[in-house]
PyMOL Python script that loads the backbone (N, CA, C, O; Angstrom):
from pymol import cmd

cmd.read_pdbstr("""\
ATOM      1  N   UNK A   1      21.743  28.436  21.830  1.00  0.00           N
ATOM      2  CA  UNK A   1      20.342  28.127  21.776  1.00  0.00           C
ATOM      3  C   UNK A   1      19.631  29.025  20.770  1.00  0.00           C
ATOM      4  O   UNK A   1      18.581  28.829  20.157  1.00  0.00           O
ATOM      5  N   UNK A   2      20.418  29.997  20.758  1.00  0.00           N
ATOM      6  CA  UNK A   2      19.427  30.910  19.501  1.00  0.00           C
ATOM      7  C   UNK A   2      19.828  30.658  18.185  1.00  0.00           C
ATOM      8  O   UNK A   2      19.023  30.675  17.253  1.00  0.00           O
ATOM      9  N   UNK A   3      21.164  30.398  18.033  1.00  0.00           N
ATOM     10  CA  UNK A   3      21.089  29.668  16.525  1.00  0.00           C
ATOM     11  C   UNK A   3      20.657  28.558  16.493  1.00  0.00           C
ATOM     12  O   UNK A   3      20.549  28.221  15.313  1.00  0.00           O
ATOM     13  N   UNK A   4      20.286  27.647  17.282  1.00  0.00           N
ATOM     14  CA  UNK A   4      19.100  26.242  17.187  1.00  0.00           C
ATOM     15  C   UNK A   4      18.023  27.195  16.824  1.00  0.00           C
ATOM     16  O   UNK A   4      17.685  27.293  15.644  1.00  0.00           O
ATOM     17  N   UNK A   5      17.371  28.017  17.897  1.00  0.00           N
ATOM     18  CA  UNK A   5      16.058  28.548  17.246  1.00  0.00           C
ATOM     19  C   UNK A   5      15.877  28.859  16.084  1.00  0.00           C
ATOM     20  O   UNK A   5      15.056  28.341  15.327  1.00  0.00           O
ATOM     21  N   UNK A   6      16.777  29.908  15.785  1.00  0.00           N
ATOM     22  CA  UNK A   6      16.575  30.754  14.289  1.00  0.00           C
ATOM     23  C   UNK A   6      16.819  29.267  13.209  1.00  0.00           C
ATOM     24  O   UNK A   6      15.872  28.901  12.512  1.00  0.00           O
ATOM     25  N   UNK A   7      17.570  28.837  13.189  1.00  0.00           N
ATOM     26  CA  UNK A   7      17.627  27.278  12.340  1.00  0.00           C
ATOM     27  C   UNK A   7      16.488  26.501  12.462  1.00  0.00           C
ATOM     28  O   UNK A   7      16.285  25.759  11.501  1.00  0.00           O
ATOM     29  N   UNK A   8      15.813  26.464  13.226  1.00  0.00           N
ATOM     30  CA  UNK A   8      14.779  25.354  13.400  1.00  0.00           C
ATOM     31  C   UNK A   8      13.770  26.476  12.509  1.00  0.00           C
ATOM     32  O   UNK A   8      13.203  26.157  11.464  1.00  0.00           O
ATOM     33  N   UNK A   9      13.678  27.809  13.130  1.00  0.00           N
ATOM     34  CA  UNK A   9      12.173  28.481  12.161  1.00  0.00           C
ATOM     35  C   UNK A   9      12.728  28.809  10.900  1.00  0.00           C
ATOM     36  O   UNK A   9      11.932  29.407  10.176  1.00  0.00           O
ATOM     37  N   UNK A  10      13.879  28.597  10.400  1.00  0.00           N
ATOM     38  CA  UNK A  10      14.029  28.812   9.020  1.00  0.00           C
ATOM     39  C   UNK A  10      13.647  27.460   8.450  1.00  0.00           C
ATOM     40  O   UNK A  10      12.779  27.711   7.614  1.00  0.00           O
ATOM     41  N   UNK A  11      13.850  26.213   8.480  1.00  0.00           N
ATOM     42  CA  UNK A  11      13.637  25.269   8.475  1.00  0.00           C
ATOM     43  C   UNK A  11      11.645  24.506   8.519  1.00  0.00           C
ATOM     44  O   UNK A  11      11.092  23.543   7.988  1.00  0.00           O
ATOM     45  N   UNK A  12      11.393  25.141   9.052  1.00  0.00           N
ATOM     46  CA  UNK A  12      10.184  24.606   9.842  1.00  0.00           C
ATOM     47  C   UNK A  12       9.245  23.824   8.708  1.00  0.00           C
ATOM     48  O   UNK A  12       8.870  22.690   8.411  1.00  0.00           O
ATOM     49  N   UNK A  13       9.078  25.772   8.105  1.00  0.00           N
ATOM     50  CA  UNK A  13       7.815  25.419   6.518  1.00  0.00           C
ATOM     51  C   UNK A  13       8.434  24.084   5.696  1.00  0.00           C
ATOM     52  O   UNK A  13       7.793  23.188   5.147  1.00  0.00           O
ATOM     53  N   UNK A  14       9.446  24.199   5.765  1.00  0.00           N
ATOM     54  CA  UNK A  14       9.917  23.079   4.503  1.00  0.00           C
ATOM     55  C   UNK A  14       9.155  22.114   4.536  1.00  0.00           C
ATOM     56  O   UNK A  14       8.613  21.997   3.437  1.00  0.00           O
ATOM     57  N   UNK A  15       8.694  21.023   5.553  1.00  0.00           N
ATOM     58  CA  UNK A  15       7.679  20.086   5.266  1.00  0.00           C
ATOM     59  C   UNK A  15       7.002  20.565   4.754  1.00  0.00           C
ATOM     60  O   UNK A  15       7.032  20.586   3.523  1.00  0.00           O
ATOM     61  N   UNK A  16       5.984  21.231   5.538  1.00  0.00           N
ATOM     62  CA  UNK A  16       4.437  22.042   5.198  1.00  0.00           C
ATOM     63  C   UNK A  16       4.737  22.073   3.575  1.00  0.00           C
ATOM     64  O   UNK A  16       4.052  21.388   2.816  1.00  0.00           O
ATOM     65  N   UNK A  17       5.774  22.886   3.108  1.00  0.00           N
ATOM     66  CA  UNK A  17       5.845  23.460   1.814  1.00  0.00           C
ATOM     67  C   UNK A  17       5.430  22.483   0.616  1.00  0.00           C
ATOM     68  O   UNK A  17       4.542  22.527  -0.235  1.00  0.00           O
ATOM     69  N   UNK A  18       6.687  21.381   0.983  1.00  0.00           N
ATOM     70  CA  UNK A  18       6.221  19.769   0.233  1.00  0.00           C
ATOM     71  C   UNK A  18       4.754  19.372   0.267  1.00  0.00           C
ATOM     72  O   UNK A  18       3.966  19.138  -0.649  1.00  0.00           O
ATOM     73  N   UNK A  19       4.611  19.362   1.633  1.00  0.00           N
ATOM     74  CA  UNK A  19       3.578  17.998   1.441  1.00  0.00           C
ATOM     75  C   UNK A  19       2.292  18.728   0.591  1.00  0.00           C
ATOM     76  O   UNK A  19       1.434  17.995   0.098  1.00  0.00           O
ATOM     77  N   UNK A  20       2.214  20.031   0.461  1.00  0.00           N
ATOM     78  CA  UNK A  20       1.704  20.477  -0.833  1.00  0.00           C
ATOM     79  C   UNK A  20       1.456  19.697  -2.592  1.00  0.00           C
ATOM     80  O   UNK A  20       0.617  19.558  -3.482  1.00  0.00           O
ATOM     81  N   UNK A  21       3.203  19.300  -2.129  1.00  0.00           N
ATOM     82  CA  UNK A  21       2.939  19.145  -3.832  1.00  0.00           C
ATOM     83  C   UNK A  21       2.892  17.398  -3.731  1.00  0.00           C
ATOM     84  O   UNK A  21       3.067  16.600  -4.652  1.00  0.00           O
ATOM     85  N   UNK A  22       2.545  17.072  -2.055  1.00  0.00           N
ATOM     86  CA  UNK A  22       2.456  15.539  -2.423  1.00  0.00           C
ATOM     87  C   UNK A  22       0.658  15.276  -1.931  1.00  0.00           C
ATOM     88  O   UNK A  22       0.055  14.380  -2.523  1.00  0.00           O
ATOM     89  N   UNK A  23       0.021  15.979  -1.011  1.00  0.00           N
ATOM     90  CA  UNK A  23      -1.119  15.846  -1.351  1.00  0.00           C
ATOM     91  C   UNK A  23      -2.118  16.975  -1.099  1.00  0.00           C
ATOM     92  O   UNK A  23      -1.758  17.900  -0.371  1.00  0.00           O
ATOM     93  N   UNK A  24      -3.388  16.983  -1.656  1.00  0.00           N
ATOM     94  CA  UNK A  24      -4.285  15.977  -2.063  1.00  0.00           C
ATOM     95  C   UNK A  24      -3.476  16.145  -3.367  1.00  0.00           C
ATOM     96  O   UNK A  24      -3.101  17.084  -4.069  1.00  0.00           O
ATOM     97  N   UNK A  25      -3.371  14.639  -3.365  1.00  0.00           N
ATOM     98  CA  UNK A  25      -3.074  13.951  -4.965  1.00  0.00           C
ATOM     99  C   UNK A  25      -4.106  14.136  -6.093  1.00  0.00           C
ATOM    100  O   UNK A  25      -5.333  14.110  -6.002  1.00  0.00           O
ATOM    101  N   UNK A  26      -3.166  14.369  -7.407  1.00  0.00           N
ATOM    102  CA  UNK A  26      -3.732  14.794  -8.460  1.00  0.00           C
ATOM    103  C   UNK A  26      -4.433  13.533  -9.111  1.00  0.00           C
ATOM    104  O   UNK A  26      -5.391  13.538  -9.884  1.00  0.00           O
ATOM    105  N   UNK A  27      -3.802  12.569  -8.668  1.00  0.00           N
ATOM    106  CA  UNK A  27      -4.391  10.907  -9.210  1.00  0.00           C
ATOM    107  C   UNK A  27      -6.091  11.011  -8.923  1.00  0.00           C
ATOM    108  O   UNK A  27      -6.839  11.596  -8.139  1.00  0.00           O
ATOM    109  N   UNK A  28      -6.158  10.421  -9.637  1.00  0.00           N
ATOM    110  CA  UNK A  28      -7.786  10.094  -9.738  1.00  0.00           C
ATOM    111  C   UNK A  28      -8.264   8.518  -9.568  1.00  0.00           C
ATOM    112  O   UNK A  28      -7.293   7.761  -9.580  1.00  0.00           O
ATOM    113  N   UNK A  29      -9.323   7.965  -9.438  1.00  0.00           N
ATOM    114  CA  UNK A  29      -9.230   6.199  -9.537  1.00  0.00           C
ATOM    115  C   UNK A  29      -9.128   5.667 -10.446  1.00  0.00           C
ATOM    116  O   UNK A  29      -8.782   4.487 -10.507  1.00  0.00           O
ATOM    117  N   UNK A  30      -9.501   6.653 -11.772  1.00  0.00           N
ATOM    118  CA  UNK A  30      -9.502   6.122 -13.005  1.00  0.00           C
ATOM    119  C   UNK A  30      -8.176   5.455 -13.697  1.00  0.00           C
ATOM    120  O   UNK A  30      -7.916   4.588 -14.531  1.00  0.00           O
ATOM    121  N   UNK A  31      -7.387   6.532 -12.712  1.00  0.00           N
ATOM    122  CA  UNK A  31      -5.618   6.513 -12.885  1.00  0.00           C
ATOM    123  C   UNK A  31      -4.752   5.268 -12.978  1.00  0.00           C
ATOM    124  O   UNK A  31      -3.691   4.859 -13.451  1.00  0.00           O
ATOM    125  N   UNK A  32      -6.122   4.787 -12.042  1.00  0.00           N
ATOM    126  CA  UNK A  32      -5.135   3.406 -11.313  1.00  0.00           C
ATOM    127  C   UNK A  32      -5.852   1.822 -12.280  1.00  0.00           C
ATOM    128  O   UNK A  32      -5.774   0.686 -11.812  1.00  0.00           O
ATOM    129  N   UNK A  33      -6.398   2.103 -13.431  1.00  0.00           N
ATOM    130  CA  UNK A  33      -7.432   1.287 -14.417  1.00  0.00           C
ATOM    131  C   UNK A  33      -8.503   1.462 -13.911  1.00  0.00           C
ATOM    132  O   UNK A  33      -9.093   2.125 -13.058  1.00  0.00           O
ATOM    133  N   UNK A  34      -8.683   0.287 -15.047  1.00  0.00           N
ATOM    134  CA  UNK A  34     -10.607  -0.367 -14.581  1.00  0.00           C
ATOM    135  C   UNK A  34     -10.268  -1.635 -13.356  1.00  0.00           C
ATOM    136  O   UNK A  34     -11.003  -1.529 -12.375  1.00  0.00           O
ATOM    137  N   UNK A  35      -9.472  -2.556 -13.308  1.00  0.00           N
ATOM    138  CA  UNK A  35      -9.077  -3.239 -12.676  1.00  0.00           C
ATOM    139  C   UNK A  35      -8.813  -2.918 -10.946  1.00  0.00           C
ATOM    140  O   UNK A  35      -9.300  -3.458  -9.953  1.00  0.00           O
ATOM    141  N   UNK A  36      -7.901  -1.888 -11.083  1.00  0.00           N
ATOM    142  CA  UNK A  36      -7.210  -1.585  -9.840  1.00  0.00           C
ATOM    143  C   UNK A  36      -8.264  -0.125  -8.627  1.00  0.00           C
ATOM    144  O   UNK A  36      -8.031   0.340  -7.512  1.00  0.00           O
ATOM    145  N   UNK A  37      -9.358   0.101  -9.637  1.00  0.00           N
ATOM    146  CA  UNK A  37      -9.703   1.395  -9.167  1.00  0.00           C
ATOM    147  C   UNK A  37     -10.189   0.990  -7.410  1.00  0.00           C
ATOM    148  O   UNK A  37     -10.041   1.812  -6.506  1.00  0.00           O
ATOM    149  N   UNK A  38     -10.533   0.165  -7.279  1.00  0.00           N
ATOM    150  CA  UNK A  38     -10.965   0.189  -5.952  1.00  0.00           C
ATOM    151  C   UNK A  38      -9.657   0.077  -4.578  1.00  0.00           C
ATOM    152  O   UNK A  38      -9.662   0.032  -3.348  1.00  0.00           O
ATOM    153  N   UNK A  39      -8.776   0.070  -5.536  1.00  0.00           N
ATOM    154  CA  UNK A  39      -7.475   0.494  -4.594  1.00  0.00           C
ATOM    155  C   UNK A  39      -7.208   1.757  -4.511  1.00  0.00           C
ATOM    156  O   UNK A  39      -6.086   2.026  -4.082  1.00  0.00           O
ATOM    157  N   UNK A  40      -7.856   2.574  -4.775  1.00  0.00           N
ATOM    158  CA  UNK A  40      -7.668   3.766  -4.856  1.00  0.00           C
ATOM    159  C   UNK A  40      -7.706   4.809  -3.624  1.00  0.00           C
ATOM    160  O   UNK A  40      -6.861   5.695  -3.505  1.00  0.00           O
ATOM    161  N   UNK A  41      -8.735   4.621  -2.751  1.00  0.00           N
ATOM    162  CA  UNK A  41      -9.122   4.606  -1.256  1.00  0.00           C
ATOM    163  C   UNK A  41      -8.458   4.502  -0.570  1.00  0.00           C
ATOM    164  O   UNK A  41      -8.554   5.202   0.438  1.00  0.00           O
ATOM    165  N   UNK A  42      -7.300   3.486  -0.717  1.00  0.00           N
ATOM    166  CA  UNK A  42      -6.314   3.612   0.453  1.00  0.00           C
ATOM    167  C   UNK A  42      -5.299   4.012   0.072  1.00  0.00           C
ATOM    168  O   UNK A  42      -4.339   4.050   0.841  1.00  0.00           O
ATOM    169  N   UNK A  43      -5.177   4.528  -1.522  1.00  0.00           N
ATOM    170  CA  UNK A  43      -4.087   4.711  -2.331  1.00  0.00           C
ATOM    171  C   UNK A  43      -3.841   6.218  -1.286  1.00  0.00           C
ATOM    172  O   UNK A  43      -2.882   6.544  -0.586  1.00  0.00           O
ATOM    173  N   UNK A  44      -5.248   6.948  -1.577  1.00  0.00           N
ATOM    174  CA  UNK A  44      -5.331   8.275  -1.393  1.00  0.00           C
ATOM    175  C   UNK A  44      -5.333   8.441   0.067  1.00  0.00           C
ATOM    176  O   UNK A  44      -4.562   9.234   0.606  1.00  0.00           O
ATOM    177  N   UNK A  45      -6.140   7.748   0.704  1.00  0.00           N
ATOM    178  CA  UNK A  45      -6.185   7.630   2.603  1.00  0.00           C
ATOM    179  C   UNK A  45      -4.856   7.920   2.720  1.00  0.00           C
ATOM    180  O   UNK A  45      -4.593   8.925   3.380  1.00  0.00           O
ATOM    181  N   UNK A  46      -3.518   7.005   2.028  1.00  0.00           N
ATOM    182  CA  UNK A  46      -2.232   6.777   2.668  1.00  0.00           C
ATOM    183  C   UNK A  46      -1.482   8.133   2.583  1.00  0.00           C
ATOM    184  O   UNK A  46      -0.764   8.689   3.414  1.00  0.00           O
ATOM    185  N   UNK A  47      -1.918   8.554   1.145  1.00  0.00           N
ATOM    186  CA  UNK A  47      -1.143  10.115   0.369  1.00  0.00           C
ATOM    187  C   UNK A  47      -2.033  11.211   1.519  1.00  0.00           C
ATOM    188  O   UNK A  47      -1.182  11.828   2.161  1.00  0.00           O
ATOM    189  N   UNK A  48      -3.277  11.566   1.894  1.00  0.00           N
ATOM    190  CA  UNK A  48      -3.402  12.229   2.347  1.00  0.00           C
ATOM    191  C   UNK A  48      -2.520  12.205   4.216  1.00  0.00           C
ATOM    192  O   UNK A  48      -2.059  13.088   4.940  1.00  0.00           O
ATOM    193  N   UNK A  49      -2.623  11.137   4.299  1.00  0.00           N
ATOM    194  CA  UNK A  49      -2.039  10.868   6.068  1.00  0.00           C
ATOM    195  C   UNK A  49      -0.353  11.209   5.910  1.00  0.00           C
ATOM    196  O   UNK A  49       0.386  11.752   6.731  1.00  0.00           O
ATOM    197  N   UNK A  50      -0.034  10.672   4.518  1.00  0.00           N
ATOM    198  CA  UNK A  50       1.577  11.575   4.895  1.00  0.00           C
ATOM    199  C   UNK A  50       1.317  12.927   4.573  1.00  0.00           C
ATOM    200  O   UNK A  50       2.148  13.633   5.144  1.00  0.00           O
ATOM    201  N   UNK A  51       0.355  13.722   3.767  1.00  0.00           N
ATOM    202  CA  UNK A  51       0.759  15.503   3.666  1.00  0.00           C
ATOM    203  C   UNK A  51       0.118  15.923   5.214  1.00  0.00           C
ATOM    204  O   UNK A  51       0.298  17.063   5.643  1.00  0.00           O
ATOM    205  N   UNK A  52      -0.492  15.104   5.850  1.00  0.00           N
ATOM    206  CA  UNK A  52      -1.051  15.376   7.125  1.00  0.00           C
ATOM    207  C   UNK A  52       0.154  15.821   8.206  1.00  0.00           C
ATOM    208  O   UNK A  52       0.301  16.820   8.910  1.00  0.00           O
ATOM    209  N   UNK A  53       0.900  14.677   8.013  1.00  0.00           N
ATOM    210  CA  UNK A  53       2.255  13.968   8.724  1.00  0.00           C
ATOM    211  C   UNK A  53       3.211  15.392   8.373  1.00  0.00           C
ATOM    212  O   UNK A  53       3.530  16.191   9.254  1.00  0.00           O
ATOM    213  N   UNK A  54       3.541  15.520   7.125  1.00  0.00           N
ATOM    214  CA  UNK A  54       4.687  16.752   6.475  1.00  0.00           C
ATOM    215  C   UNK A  54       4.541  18.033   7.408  1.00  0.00           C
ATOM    216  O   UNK A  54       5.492  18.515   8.024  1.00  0.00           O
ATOM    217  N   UNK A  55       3.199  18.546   7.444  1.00  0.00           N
ATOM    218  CA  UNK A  55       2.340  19.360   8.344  1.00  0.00           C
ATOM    219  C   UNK A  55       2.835  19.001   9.347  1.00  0.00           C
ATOM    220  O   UNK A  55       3.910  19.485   9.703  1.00  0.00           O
ATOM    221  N   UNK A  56       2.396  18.355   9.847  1.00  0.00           N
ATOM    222  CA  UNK A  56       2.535  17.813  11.526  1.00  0.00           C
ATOM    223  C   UNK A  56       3.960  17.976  12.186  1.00  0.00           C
ATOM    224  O   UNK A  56       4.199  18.274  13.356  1.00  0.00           O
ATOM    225  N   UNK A  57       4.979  17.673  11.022  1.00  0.00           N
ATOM    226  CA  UNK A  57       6.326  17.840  11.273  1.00  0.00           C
ATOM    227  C   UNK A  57       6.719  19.356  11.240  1.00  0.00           C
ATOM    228  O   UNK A  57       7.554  19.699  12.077  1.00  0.00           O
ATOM    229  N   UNK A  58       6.401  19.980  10.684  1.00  0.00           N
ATOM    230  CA  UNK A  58       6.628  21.270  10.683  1.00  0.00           C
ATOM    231  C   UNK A  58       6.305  22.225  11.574  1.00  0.00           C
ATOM    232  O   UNK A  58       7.024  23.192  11.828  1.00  0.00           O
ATOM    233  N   UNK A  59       4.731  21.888  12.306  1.00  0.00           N
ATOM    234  CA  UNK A  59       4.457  22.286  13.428  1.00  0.00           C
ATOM    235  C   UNK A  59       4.937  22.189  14.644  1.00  0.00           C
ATOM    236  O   UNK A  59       5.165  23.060  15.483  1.00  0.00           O
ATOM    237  N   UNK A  60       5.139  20.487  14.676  1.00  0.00           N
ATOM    238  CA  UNK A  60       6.192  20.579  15.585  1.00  0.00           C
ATOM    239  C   UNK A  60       7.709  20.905  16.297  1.00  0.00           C
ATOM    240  O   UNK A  60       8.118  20.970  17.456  1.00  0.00           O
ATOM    241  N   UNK A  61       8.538  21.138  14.424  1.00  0.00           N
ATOM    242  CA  UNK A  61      10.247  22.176  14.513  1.00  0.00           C
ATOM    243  C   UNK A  61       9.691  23.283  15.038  1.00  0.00           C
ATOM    244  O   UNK A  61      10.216  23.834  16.006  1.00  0.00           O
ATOM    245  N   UNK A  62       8.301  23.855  14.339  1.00  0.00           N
ATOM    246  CA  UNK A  62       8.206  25.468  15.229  1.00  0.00           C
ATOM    247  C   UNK A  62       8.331  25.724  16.797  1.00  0.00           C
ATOM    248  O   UNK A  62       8.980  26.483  17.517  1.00  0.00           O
ATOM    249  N   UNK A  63       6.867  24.159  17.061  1.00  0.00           N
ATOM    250  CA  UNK A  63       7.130  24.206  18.341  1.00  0.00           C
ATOM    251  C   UNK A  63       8.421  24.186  19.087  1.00  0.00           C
ATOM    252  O   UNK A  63       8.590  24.892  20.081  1.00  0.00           O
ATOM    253  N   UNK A  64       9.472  23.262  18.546  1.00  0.00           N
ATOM    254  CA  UNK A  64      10.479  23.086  19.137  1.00  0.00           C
ATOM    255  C   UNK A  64      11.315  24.480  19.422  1.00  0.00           C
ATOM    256  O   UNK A  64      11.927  24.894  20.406  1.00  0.00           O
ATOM    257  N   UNK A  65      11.170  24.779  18.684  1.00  0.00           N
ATOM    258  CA  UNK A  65      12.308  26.026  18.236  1.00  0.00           C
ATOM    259  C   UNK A  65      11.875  27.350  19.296  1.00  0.00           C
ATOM    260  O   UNK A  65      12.674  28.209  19.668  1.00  0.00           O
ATOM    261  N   UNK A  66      10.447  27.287  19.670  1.00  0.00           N
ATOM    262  CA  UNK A  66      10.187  28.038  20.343  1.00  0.00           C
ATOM    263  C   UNK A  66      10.224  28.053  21.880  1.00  0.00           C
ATOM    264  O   UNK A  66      10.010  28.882  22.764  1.00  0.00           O
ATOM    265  N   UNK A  67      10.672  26.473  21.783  1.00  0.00           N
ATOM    266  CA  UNK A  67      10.925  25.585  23.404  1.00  0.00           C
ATOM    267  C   UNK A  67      12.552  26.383  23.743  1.00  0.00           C
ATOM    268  O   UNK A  67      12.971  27.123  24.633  1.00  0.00           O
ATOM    269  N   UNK A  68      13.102  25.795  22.567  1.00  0.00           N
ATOM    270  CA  UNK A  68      14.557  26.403  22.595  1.00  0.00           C
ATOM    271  C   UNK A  68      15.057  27.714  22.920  1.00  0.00           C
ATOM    272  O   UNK A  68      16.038  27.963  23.621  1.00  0.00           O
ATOM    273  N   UNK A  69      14.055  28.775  22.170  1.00  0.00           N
ATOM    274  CA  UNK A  69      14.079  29.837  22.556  1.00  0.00           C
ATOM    275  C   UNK A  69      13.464  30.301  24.052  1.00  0.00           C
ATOM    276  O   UNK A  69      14.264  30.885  24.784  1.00  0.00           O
ATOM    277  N   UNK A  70      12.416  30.134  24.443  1.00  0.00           N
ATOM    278  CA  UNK A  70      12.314  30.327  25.491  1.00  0.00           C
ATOM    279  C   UNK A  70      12.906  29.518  26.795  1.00  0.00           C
ATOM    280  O   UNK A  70      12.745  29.870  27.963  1.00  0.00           O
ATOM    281  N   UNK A  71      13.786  28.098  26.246  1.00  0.00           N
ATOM    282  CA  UNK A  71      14.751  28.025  27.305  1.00  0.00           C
ATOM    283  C   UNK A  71      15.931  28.558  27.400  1.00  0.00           C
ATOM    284  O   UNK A  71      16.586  28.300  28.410  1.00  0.00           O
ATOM    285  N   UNK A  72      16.558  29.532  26.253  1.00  0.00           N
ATOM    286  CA  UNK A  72      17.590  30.017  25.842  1.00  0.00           C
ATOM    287  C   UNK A  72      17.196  31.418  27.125  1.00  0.00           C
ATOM    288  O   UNK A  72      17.997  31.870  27.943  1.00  0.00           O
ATOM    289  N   UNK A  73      16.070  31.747  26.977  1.00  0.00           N
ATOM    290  CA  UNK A  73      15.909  33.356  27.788  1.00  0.00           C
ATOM    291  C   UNK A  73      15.689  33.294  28.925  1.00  0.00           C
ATOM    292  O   UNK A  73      15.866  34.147  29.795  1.00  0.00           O
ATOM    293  N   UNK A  74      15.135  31.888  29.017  1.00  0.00           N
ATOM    294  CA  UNK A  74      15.435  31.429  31.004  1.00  0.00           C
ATOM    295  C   UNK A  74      16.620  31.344  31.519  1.00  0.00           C
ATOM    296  O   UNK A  74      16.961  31.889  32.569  1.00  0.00           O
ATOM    297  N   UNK A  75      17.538  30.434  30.581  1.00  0.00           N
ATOM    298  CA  UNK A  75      18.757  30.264  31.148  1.00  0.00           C
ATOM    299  C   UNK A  75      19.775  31.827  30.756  1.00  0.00           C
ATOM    300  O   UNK A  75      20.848  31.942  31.347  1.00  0.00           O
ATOM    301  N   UNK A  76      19.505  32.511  30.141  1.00  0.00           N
ATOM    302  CA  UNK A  76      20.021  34.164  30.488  1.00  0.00           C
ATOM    303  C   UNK A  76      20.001  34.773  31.431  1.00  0.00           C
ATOM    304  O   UNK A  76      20.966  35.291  31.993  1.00  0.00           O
ATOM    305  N   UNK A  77      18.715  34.802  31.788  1.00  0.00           N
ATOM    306  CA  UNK A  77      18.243  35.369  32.776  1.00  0.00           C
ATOM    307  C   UNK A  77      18.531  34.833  34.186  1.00  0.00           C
ATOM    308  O   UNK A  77      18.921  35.701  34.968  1.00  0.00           O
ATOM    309  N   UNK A  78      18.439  33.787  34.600  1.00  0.00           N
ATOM    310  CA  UNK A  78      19.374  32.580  35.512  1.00  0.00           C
ATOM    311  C   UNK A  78      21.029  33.494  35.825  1.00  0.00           C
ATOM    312  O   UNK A  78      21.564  34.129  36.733  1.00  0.00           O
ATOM    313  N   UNK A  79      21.329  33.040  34.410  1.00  0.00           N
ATOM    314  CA  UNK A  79      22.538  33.400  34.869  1.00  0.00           C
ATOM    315  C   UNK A  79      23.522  34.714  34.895  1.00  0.00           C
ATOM    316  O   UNK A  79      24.621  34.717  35.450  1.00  0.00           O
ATOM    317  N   UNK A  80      22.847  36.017  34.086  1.00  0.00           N
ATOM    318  CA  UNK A  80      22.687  36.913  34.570  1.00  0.00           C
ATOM    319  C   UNK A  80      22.443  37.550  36.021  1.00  0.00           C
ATOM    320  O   UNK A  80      23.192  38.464  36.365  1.00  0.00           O
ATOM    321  N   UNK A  81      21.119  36.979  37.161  1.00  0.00           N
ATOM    322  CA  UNK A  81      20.569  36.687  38.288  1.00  0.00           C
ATOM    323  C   UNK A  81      21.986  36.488  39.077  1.00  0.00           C
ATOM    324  O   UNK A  81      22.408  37.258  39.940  1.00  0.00           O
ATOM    325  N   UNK A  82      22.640  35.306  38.612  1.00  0.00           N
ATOM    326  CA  UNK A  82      23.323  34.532  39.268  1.00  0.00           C
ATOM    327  C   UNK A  82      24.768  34.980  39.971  1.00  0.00           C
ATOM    328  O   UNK A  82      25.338  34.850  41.055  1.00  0.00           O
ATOM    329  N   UNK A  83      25.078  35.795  38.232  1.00  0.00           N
ATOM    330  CA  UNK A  83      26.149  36.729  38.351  1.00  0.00           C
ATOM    331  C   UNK A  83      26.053  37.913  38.706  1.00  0.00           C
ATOM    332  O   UNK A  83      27.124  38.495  38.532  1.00  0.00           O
ATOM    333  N   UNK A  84      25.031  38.744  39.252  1.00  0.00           N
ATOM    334  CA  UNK A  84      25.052  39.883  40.161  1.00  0.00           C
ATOM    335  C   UNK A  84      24.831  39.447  41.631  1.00  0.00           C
ATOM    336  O   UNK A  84      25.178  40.211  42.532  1.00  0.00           O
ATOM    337  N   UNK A  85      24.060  37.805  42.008  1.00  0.00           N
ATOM    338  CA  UNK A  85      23.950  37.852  43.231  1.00  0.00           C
ATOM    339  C   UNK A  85      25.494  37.504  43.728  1.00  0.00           C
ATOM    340  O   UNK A  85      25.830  38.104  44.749  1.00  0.00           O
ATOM    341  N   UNK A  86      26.562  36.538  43.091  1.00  0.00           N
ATOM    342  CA  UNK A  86      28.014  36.131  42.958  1.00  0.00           C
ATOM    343  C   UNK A  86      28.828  37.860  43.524  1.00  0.00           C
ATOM    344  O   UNK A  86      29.509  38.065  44.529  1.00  0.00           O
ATOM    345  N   UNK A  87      28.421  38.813  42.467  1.00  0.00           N
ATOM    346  CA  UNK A  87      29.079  39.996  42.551  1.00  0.00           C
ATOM    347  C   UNK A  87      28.928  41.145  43.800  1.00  0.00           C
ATOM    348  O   UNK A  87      29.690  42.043  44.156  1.00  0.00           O
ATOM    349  N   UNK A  88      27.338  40.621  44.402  1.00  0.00           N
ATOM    350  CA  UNK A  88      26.868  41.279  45.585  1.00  0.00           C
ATOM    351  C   UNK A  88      27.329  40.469  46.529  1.00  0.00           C
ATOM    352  O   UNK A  88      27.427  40.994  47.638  1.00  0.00           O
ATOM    353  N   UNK A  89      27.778  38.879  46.406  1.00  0.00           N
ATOM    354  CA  UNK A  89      27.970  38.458  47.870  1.00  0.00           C
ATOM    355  C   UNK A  89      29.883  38.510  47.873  1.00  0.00           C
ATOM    356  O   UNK A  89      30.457  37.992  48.830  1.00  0.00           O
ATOM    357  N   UNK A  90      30.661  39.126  46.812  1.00  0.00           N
ATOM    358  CA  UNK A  90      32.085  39.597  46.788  1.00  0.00           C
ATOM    359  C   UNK A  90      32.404  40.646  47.216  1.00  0.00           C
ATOM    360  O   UNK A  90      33.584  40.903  47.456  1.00  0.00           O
ATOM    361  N   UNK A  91      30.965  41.900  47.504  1.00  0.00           N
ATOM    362  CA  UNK A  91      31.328  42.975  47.175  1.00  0.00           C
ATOM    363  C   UNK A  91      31.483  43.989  46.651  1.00  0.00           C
ATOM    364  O   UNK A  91      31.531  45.178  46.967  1.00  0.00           O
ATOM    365  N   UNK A  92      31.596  43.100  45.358  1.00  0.00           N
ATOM    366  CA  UNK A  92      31.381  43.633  44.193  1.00  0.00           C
ATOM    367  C   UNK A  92      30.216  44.645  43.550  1.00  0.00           C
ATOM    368  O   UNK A  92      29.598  44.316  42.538  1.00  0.00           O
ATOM    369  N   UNK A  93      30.071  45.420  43.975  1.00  0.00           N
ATOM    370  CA  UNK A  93      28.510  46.136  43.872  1.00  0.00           C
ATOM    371  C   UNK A  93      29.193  47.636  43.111  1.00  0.00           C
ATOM    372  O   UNK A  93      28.448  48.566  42.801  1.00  0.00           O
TER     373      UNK A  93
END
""", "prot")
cmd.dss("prot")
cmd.show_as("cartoon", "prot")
cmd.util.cbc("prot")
cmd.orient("prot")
């Protein structure tokens, strides 16, 4: 579980990092002609909702990773617990 964690937060930024260089887009309406400019609005709506999305993904590997980790230190601790109460009811003390 802890090399899932440490993999997931090495990992994480990489969206975030991209969706940098995908938006806000450098395009302009002019970009798109005289013809096409009023497509431009959803050109950009669409480019901004995926660097939104890139983000969004990245936040959520962190989150994950931090799920992982803190189920990694529950289940230690569990079974650590588990194996001294095992060792106290053998004797074993």
């Amino acid at each position: 579980m802890t090399r899932a964690q440490i993999r997931l937060a090495d990992v994480a930024d990489d969206p975030a990092n991209e969706a940098k260089k995908v938006a806000p887009t450098e395009i302009v309406a002019v970009d798109f002609g005289r013809v096409h400019q009023e497509s431009f609005g959803k050109y950009k709506a669409g480019i901004d909702e995926i660097g939104a999305g890139m983000t969004g993904l990245s936040n959520a590997l962190l989150n994950l990773g931090s799920g992982i980790g803190s189920a990694g230190s529950k289940y230690t601790a569990q079974e650590a617990n588990a194996g001294a109460q095992a060792n106290q009811a053998g004797g074993n003390r």
